[in-house]
C-alpha positions in Angstrom: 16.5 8.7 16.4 12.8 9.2 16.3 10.7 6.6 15.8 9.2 7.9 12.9 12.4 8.1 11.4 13.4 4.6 11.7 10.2 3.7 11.0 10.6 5.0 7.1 13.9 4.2 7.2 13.1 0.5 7.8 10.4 1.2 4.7 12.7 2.5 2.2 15.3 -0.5 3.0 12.7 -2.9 2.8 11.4 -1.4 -0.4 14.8 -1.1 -1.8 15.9 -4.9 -1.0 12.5 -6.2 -2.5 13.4 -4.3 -5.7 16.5 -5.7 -5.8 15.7 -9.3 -5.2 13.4 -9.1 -8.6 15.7 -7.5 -10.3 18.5 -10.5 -9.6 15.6 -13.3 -10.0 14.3 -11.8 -13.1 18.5 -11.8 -14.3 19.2 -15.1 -13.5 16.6 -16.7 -15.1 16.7 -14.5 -18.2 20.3 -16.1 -18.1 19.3 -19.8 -17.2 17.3 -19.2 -20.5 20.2 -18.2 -22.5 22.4 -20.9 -21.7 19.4 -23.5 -22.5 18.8 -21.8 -26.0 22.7 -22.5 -26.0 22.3 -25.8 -25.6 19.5 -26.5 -28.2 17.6 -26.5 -25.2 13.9 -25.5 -25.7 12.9 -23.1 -22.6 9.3 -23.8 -23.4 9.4 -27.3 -23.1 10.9 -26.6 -19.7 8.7 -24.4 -18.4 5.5 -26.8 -19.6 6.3 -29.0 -16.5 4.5 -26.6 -14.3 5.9 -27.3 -10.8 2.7 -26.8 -7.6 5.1 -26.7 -4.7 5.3 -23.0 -4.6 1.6 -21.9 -4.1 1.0 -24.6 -1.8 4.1 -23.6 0.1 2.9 -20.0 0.2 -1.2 -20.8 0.8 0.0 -22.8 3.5 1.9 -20.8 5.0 -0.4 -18.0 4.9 -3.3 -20.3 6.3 -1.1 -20.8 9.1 0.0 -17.2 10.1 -3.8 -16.7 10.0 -4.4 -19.3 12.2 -1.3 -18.3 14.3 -2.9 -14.4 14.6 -6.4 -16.0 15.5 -5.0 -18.3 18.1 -2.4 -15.2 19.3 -5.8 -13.3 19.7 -7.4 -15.6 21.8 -3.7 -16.1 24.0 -3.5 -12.6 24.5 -7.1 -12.0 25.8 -6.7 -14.7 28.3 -3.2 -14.3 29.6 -2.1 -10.6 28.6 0.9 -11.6 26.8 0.5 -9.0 23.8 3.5 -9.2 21.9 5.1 -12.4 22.7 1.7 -14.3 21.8 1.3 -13.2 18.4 5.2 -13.3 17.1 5.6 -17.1 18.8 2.0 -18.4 17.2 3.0 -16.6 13.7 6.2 -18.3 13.8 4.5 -21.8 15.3 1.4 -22.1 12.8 3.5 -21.2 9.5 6.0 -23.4 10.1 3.5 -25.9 11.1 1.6 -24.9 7.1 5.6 -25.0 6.0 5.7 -28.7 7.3 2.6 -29.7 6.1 3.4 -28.5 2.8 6.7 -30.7 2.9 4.5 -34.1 3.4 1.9 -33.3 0.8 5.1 -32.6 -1.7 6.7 -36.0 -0.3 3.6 -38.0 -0.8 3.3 -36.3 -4.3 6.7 -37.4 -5.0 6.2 -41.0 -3.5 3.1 -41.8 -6.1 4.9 -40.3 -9.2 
């Protein structure tokens, strides 16, 4: 096959599974609701504990895959490893944000 081909292929099927992962997410919580109204369960009270983990997961993360590009830029220019520099320092810096997200969540948890 071409590779423009696979190229939209890979598109559509990304599209497609991102879709589908809302639509399941969006479900499952509609029917985590349910069963607490079920229960006499308020869902707003619930929901008031508003939990931080997630955005600094995510900004970290994102702060280190733009760290890892801007250090893969510099590795590439100096050793002419193209490819290999920038999938290995994406993969390095955001699980290096990932981790640091884990000990800022564990010292949170420690002072509560």
């Amino acid at each position: 096959m071409e590779e423009s081909i696979l190229g939209i292929i890979w598109l559509m099927l990304l599209t497609v599974s991102i879709i589908t992962m809302i639509v399941f997410i969006r479900k499952y919580s509609n029917i985590e609701r349910m069963a607490m109204i079920d229960k006499g369960i308020n869902p707003k009270d619930h929901a008031s504990n508003s939990d931080t983990s997630v955005p600094l997961r995510l900004a970290l993360l994102l702060i280190g895959f733009g760290l890892g590009l801007f250090a893969a830029y510099f590795l590439d220019q100096a050793t002419r490893m193209e490819e290999v520099a920038y999938f290995s320092m994406l993969l390095l810096f955001g699980g290096a944000g990932l981790g640091l997200s884990y000990l800022i969540e564990e010292k949170k948890a420690k002072q509560k």
